[in-house]
C-alpha positions in Angstrom: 116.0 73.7 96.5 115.1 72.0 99.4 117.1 73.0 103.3 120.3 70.8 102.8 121.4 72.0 99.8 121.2 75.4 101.0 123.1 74.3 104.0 125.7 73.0 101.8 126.1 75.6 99.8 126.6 78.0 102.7 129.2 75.7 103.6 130.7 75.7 100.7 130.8 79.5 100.2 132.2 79.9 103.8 135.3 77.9 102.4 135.4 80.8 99.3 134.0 78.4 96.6 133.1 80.9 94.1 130.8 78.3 91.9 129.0 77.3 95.3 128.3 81.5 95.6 126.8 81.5 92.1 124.8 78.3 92.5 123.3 80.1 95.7 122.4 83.4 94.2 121.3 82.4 91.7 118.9 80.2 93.8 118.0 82.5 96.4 118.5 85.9 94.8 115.0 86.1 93.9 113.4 85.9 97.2 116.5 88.0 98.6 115.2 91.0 96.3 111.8 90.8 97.0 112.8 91.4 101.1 115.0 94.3 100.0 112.4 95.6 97.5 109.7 95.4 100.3 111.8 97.7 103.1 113.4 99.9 100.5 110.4 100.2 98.0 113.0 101.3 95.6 114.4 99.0 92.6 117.7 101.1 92.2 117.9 101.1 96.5 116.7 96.9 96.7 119.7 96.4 94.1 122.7 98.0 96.3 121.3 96.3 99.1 120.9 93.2 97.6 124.7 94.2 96.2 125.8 94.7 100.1 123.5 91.5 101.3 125.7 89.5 99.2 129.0 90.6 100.4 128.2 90.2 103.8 126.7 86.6 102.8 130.6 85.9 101.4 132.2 87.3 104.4 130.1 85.7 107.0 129.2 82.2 105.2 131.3 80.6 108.0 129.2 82.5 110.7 126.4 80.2 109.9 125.2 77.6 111.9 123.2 74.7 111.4 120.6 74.2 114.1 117.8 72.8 112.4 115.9 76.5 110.9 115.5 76.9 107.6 118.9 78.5 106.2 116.7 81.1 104.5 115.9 82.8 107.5 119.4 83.5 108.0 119.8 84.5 104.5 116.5 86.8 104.4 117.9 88.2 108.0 120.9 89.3 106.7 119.1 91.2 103.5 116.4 92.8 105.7 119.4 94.2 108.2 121.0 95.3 104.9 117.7 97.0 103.8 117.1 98.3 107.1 120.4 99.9 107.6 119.9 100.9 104.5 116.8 102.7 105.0 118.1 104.4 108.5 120.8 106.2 106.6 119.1 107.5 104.0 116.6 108.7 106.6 119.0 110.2 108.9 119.5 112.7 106.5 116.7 113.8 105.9 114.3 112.8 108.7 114.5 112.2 112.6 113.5 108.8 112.9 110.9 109.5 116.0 109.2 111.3 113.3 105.1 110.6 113.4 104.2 108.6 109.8 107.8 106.8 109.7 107.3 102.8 109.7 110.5 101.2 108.8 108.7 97.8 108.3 105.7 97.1 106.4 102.0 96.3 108.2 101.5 92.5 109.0 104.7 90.2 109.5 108.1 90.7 107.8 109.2 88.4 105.2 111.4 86.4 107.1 108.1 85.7 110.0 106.4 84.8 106.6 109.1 82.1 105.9 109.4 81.0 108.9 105.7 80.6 109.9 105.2 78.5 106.0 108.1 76.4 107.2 106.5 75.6 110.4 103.3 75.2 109.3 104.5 72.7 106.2 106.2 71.0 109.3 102.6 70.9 111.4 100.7 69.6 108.4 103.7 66.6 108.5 103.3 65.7 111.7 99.1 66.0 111.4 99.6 63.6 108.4 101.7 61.5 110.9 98.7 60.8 113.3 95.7 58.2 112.9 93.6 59.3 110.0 90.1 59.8 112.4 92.8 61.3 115.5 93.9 63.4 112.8 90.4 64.6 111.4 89.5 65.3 115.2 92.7 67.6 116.5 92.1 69.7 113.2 87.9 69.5 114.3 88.7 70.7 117.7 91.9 73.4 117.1 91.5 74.2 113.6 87.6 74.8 113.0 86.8 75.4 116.6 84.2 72.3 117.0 83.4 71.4 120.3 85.0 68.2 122.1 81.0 67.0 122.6 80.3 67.5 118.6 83.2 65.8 117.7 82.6 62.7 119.6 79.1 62.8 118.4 80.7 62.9 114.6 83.3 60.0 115.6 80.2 57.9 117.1 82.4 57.4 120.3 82.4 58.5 124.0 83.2 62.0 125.3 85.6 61.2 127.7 87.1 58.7 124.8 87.5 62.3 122.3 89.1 63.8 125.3 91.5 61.1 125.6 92.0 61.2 121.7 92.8 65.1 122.0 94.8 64.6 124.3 97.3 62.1 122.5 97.3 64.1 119.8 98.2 66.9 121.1 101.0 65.6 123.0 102.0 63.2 119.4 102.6 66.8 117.8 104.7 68.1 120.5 106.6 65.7 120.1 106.7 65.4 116.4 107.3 69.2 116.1 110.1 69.4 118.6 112.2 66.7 116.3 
């Protein structure tokens, strides 16, 4: 289900269409449990939270806003807060959250920096495609595999000065591209 439909959907829920709600959990429940799953660790925890993510996804659908992000982010922010909160009070209880050994997210990036980073790297790959075929071949050379400007105009058969230049465009042609 591609970014519109999502969008739509949300739209549609934020109007109380109950068939709209189903159509979207049923599409993004999935990945919604595997956020709560990660903070919570628990299945029996992941499921109230995934319980609570989607009231709060009926309550608020007319909170959402397009502005060109993926409507999953919103929708994985809203069940990591859940899980998060979730996690806190059950905590609070029995632990002082200053407490040495007491991570409330997981090592490396959250699942929502995951989905965002995919989305703007599917984006960067578009825009690459977008350039010259040997421009292309070069701005991945020089950024990507960390070849130097002088090997890649010896690879391209043309001037340094003319790679530079080539860089250059590129670089600028994604800028742009990306900021669309």
């Amino acid at each position: 289900m591609d970014r519109r439909e999502i969008e739509n959907l949300i739209a549609r829920v934020a109007l109380k269409d109950r068939a709209a709600f189903d159509v979207l959990y049923d599409q993004v429940s999935a990945k919604l449990f595997g956020v709560c799953l990660r903070v919570l660790s628990k299945r029996a925890a992941a499921e109230d939270a995934m319980q609570d993510t989607f009231v709060k996804i009926w309550n608020n659908a007319d909170r959402y806003q397009s502005n060109g992000l993926s409507p999953m982010t919103w929708l994985i922010t809203i069940a990591r807060n859940t899980s998060i909160d979730r996690l806190r009070a059950r905590k609070s209880g029995h632990q002082d959250i200053d407490t040495p050994g007491l991570e409330l997210s997981a090592p490396g990036p959250s699942p929502e920096q995951a989905a965002v980073a995919g989305s703007e790297a599917k984006r960067l790959i578009g825009c690459l495609d977008g350039l010259e075929p040997d421009r292309a071949s070069a701005v991945r050379g020089a950024y990507l595999d960390g070849q130097s400007y002088a090997d890649l105009a010896d690879r391209f058969n043309v001037p340094l000065n003319t790679m530079r230049t080539w860089l250059r465009r590129g670089l600028l042609a994604l800028r742009e591209c990306m900021s669309q």
